[in-house]
C-alpha positions, 0 to 999 in steps of 0.5 A: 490841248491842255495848254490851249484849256490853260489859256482859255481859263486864264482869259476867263479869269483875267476877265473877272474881277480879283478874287479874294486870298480867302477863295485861294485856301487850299490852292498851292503856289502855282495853280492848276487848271482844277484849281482855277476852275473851281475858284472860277465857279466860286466867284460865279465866272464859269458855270458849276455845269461847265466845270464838270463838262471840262472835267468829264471831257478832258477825263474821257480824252486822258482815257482815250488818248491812253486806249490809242483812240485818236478819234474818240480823243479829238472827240472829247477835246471838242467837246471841252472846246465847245464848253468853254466856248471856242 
């Protein structure tokens, strides 16, 4: 699922205009999927209140993947997919 999130805030990204190398400070070489967001945020490509959806959900599916609850961690993954509008 994680690799699906990547891809979809990687087409976002791609879809937008270059963001400057001063939105990049503090970003390391390779990119992260936090990182990403929030430099999506910044340059207004993705909401402030869908970054903290995505946050929150993939944080309660890492949790319930890590408790054995296949159903509540599908849950949450559909949830982070419905933020991000797939």
């Amino acid at each position: 699922m994680q690799a699906k999130i990547n891809a979809k805030l990687e087409a976002i990204a791609a879809a937008g205009p270059p963001a400057p190398a001063s939105d990049m400070g503090g970003t390391g070489v390779q990119p992260t999927p936090r990182s990403m967001l929030t430099v999506e945020e910044r340059m207004g490509e993705i909401s402030p209140q869908t970054v903290h959806a995505v946050e929150q959900g993939m944080a309660r599916a890492r949790a319930a993947d890590g408790a054995g609850d296949k159903t509540a961690c599908e849950q949450a993954l559909a949830d982070v997919r419905r933020s991000l509008g797939q």
